[in-house]
C-alpha positions as CSV (number, residue, x, y, z in Angstrom):
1,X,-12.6,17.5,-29.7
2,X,-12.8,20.0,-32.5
3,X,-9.7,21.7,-33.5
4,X,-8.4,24.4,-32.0
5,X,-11.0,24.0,-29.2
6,X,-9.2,25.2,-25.8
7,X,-10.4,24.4,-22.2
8,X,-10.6,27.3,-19.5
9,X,-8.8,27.0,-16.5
10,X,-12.0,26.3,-14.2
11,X,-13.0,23.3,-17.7
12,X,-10.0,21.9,-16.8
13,X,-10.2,21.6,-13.0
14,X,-13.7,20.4,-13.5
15,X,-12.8,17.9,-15.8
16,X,-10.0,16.5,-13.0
17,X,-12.6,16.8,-10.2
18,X,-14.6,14.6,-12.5
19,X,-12.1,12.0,-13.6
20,X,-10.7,11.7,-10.2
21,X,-14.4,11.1,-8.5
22,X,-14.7,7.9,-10.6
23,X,-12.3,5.8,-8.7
24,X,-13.9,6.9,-5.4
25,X,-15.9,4.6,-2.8
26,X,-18.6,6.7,-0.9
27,X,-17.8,6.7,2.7
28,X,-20.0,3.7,4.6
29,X,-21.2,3.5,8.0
30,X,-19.3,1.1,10.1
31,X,-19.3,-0.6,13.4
32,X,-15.6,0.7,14.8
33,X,-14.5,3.6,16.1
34,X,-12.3,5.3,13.6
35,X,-10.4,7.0,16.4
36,X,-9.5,4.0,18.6
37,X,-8.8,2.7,15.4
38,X,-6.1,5.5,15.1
39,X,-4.6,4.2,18.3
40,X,-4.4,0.4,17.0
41,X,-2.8,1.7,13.5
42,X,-0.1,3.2,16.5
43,X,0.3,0.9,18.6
44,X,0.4,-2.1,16.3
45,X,3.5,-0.6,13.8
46,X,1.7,-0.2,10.9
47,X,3.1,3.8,10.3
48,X,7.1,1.1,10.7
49,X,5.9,0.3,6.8
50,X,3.0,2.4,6.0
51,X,2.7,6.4,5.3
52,X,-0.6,8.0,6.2
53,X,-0.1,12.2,5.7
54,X,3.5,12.3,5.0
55,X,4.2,10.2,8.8
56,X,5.7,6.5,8.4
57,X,7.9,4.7,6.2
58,X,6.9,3.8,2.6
59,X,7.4,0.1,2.2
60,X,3.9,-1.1,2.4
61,X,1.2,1.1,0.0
62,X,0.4,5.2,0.8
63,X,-2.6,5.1,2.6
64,X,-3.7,8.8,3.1
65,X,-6.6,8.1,0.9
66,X,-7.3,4.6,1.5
67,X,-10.8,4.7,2.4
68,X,-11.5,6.7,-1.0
69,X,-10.2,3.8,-2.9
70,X,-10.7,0.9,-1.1
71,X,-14.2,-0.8,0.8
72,X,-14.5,-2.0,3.8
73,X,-14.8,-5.4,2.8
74,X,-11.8,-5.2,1.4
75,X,-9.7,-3.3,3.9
76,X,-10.9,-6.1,6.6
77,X,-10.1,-8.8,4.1
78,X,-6.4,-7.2,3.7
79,X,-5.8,-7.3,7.3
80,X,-7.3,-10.5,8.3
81,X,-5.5,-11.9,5.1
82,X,-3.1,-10.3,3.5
83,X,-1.7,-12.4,0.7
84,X,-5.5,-12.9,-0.6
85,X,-5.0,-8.9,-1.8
86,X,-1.8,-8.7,-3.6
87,X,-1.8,-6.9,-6.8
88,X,-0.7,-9.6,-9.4
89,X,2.4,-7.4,-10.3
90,X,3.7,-7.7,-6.7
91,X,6.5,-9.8,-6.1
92,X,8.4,-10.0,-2.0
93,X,12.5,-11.1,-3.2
94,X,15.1,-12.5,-1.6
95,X,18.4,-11.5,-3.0
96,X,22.1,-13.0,-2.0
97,X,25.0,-11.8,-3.5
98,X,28.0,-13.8,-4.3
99,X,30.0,-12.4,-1.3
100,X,26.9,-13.8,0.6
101,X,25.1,-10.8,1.5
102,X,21.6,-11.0,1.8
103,X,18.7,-8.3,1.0
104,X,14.9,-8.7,1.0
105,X,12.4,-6.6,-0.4
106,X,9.4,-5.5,-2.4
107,X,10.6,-5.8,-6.4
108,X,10.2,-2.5,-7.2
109,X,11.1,-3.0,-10.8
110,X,13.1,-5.3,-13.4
111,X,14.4,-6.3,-16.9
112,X,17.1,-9.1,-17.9
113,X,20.3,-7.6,-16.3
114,X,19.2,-6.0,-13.0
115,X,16.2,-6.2,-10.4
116,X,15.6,-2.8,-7.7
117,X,14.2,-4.0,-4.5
118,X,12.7,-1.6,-2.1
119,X,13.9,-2.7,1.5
120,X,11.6,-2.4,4.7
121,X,12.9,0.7,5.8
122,X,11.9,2.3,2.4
123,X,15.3,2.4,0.6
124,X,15.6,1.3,-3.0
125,X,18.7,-1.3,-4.3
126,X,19.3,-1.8,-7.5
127,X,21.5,-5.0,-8.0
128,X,22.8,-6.6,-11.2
129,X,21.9,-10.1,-11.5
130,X,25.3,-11.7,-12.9
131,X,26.1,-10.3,-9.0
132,X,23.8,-12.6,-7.1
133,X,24.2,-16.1,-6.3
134,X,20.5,-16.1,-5.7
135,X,17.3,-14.6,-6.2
136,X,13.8,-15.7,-4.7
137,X,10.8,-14.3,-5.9
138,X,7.5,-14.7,-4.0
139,X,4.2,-14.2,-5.0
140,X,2.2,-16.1,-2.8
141,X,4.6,-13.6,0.5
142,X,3.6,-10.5,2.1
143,X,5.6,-9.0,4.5
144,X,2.2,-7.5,6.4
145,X,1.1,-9.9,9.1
146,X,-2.2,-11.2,9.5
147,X,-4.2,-9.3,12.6
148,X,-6.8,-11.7,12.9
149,X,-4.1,-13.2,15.8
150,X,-2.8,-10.2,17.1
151,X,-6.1,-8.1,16.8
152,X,-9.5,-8.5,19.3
153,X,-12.6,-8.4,17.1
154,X,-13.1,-5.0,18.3
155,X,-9.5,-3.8,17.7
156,X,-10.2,-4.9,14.0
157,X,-13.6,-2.8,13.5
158,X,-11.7,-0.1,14.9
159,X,-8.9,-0.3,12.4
160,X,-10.8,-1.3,9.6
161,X,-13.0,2.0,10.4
162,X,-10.3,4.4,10.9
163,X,-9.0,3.2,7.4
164,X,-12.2,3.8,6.1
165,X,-11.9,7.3,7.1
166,X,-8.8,7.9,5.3
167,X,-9.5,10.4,2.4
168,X,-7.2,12.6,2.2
169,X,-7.3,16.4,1.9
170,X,-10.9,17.2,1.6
């Protein structure tokens, strides 16, 4: 840019509108019913470790704008296999103490002296590791269940679609 060249407010919010539209997925046409779908995502506790609009508990990702981010390919892959998705930088932990206490989580972050785990019910820990008497880390762990059990083939269109629909405040 040349010097002393200054963007208007409306440049600005053009340029975000822009930058912003690359990462999304156009919305597909699917064979499930987005609002039974809604009903499944209720009934089978996925807001007990997912937020969608501000409702659940944050353990698993934020999915308020899922479907603008993520296919359906890839959303049905997820559920029917959950481990197959993991970003490489996730890690599931087992942590003991030395007084024997036990905490497992999602490692949230760590360095040579401490690890922060964020616990299924959304709460962060930071420990120090000359505390523990153990730490597990697992790659190849998710703490989401496979649906491909606990799901009807229908159940998971439905799901699959209603995630699809998820994108956010339009």
């Amino acid at each position: 840019m040349p010097a002393g060249y200054f963007y208007s407010e409306q440049d600005v919010a053009d340029i975000a509108a822009y930058v912003h539209s690359l990462g999304s997925i156009p919305p597909e046409k699917l064979p499930g019913d987005p609002g039974r779908g809604a009903i499944v995502y209720s009934k089978s506790g996925c807001a007990g470790c997912h937020i969608i609009d501000g409702k659940g508990v944050g353990f698993g990702p934020e999915l308020t704008e899922v479907g603008k981010r993520r296919s359906a390919s890839y959303l049905q892959k997820t559920l029917a296999s959950p481990v197959s998705t993991l970003p490489d930088d996730f890690v599931f932990v087992k942590a003991v103490s030395n007084s024997g206490q036990s905490l497992e989580g999602i490692r949230v972050n760590e360095d040579t002296f401490s690890i922060q785990i964020k616990d299924d019910f959304g709460k962060f820990h930071s420990l120090r590791k000359t505390e523990l008497k153990e730490l597990q880390k697992r790659k190849d762990l998710s703490p989401m269940p496979s649906f491909t059990e606990l799901l009807t083939t229908e159940q998971m269109q439905d799901l699959v679609a209603y995630l699809a629909s998820l994108r956010g405040p339009q």
